[in-house]
N, C-alpha and C positions, 0 to 999 in steps of 0.2 A: 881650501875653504871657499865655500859659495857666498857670491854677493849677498848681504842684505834690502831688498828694497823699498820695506815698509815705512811711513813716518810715523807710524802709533803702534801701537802692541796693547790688544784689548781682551786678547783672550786666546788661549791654548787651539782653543778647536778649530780655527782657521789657520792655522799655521802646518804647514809640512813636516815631517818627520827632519828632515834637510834643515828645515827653518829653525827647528829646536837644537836640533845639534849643532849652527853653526853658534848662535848664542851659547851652549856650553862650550865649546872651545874659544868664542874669544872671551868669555868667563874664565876658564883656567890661566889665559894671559894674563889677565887680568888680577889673578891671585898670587903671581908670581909680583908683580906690583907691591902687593899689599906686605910681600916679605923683605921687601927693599929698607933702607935706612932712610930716604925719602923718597916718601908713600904717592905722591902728589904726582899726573903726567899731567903736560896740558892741552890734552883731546879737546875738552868742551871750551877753551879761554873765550870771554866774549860773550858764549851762551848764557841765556837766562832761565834758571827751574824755579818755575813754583809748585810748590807742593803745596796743595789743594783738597784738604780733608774735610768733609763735611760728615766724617762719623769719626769718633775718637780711635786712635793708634796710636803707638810707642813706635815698637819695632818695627812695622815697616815704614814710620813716616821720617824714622831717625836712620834707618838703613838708606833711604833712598838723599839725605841731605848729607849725609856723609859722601854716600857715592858720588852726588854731582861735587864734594868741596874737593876729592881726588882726582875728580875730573878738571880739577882750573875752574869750573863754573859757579857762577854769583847763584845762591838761593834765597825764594823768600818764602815763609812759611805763613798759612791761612788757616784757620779753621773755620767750622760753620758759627761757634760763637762770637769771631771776631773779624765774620764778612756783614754784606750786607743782604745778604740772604735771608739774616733775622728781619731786616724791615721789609720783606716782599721780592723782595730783585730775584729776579728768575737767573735757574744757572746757566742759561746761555749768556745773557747779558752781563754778569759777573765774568764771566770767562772772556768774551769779548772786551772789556775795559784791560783785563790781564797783557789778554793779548795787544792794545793800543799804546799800551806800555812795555811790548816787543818783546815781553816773554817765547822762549823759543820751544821751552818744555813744559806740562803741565803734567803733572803728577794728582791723579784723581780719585780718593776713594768718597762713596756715596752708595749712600743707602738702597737707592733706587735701582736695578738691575738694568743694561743697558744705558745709562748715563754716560760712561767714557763714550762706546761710538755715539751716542746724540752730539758729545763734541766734536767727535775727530770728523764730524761729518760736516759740520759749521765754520770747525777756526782750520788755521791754514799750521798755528804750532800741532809740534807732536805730542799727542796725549797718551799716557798710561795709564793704565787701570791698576787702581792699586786695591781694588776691591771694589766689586759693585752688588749691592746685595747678595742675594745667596747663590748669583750665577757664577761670576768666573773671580780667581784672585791669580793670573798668571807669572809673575812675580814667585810669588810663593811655591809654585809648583815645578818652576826652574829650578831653583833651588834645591826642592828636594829631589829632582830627579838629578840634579848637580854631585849633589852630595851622595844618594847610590852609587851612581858613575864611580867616582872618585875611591868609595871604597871598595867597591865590587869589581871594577873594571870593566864594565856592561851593563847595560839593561834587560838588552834580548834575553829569553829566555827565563830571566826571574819569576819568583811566586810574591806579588807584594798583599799584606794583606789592611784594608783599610776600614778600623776600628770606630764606633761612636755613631756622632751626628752626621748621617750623610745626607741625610733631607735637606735642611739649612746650612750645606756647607759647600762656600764657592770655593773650598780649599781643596775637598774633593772633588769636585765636577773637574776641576784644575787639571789635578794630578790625575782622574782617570783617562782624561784627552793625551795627557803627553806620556803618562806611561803605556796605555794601548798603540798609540802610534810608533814607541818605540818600539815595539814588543816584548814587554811584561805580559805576566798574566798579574788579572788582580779579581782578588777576592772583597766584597765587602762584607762587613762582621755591624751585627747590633740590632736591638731590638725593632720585630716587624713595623712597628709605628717610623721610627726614625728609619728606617733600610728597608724601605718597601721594595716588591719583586719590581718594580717597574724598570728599576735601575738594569736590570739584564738587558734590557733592549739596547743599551751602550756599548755591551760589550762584555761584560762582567758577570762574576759569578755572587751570588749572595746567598748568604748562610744566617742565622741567629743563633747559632753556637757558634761561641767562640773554640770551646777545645777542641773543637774537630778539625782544624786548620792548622793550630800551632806548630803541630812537628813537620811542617809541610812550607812553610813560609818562609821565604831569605829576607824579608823588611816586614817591620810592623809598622804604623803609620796610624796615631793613635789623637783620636780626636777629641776636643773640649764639647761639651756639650753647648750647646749655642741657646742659651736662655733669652738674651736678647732679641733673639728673630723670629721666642715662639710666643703664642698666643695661649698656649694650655697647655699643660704637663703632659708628657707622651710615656712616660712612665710611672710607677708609682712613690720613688723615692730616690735619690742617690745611693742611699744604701744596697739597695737592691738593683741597683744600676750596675754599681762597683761588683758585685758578689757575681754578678751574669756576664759582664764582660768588661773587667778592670784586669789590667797588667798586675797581677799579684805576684810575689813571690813565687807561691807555688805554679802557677802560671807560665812565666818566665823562664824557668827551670825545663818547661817542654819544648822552648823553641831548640833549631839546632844552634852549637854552639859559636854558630860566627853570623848569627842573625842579626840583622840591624834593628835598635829601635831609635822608632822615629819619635818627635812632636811637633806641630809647626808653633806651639805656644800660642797663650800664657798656659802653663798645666796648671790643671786643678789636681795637687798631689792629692795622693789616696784617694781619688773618684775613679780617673781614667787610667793611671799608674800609679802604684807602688814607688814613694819616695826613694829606697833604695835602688830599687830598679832604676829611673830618672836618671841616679845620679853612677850608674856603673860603667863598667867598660863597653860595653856595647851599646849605651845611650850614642846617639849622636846628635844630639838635638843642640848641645854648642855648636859644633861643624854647623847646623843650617844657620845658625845665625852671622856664623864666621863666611859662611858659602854666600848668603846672603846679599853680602856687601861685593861681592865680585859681580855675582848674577845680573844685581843692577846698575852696575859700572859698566856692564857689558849691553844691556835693554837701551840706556841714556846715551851712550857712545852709537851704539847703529843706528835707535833712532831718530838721533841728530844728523844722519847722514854719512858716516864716517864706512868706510869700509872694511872689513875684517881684516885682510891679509895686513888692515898699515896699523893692528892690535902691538 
């Protein structure tokens, strides 16, 4: 396993193909951990996270506090309603005061794209991006490439196909960076407004039929519609949303039969999946949130300095 070097982790696309796999592997260490009778190592003792939200999260703001509490490390939690953000303080200076108080990790989602590196470029802790607007959420895209991995036993070569909002979605930019460097092939699916042809210049193939894909694809990867990030309706209803390229039943029924379906969550059932569907044998949208918590055990552990082989 190759050294890690980085002290921040801000986004997929700078990272190596080497760099993403050695994080999945000390990720799988890492899950053997979490099967233990005590879950707890103590990698980080000493270390300080703060997790620094400045747009609302569940899952990954509670993935990533759990991760540092298995790690040995002291967490403190922030949001934007209860920094000082509301009265003007800019967020370099909020994150410098963090830092004056020896915080060692900063865990950062923010609205503004480009915000984690404005930090990692200032303070001397290591900062993650735990989303920065609709550019990168790399977290999230370990994970799911984590979780391929793990059932499939490779990437190379896969058909994945990625479903929905990919305009407004740093969850895709995410996962197109680490699945192309792995070599997947990937598909994006959804209406021309939201999946403009621009996206081919990445690397990718894009379609607005869905059914033309289905019998063709080993992963779905099936996105929420990102209402918060738009500005005007891109299509003309959910309804009609759901009927053009919702996981339906009969839909479902065309993938092949050891196809994985993804979601990174929250699902809007019956918009973008089919509740039955969601909840079958082939969902694995548990596993990412179960993968989750290694992924970031493994992120908070390298870029605290630690080195793979002492996983």
């Amino acid at each position: 396993m190759s050294a890690w070097t980085r002290k921040d982790l801000l986004g997929i696309q700078e990272l190596s193909a080497e760099e993403i796999t050695t994080i999945l592997d000390a990720a799988a260490a890492f899950k053997q951990v979490g099967a233990r009778e005590i879950k707890k190592v103590p990698s980080l003792r000493g270390k300080t996270l703060v997790n620094f939200f400045v747009e609302p999260s569940t899952r990954t703001r509670t993935s990533f506090e759990l991760a540092a509490f298995r790690l040995s490390a002291d967490v403190v939690n922030i949001s934007a309603t209860t920094s000082s953000l509301t009265k003007g303080e800019t967020l370099k200076d909020t994150a410098k005061n963090l830092e004056a108080l020896h915080a060692d990790i900063i865990v950062l989602r923010h609205s503004s794209a480009g915000a984690a590196k404005f930090l990692a470029e200032r303070l001397d802790a290591s900062i993650i991006n735990a989303g920065d607007g609709a550019h990168e959420h790399p977290t999230q895209a370990l994970l799911d490439t984590f979780t391929i991995r793990e059932k499939k036993g490779r990437i190379a070569g896969l058909h994945v196909a990625i479903i929905g909002d990919i305009l407004f979605s740093r969850v895709a930019r995410s996962n197109i960076h680490a699945l192309l460097k792995l070599g997947a092939r990937v598909t994006l699916v959804g209406p021309s407004t939201l999946v403009p042809r621009v996206f081919e210049q990445m690397g990718v193939q894009v379609t607005h039929r869905i059914d033309e894909i289905l019998a063709d694809v080993d992963v779905v990867n099936l996105l929420r519609i990102q209402h918060e990030r738009q500005r005007k309706e891109y299509f003309p209803s959910l309804g009609e949303y759901t009927s053009l390229f919702g996981l339906t039943k009969e839909r479902a029924a065309r993938l092949k039969p050891d196809a994985l379906i993804m979601h990174p969550g929250p699902i809007n059932r019956g918009v973008e999946i089919d509740s039955e569907i969601a909840d079958s044998a082939r969902s694995v949208i548990l596993d990412q949130v179960t993968n989750g918590l290694a992924v970031r055990m493994a992120v908070l552990y390298l870029c605290a300095g630690a080195q793979p082989a002492h996983v």
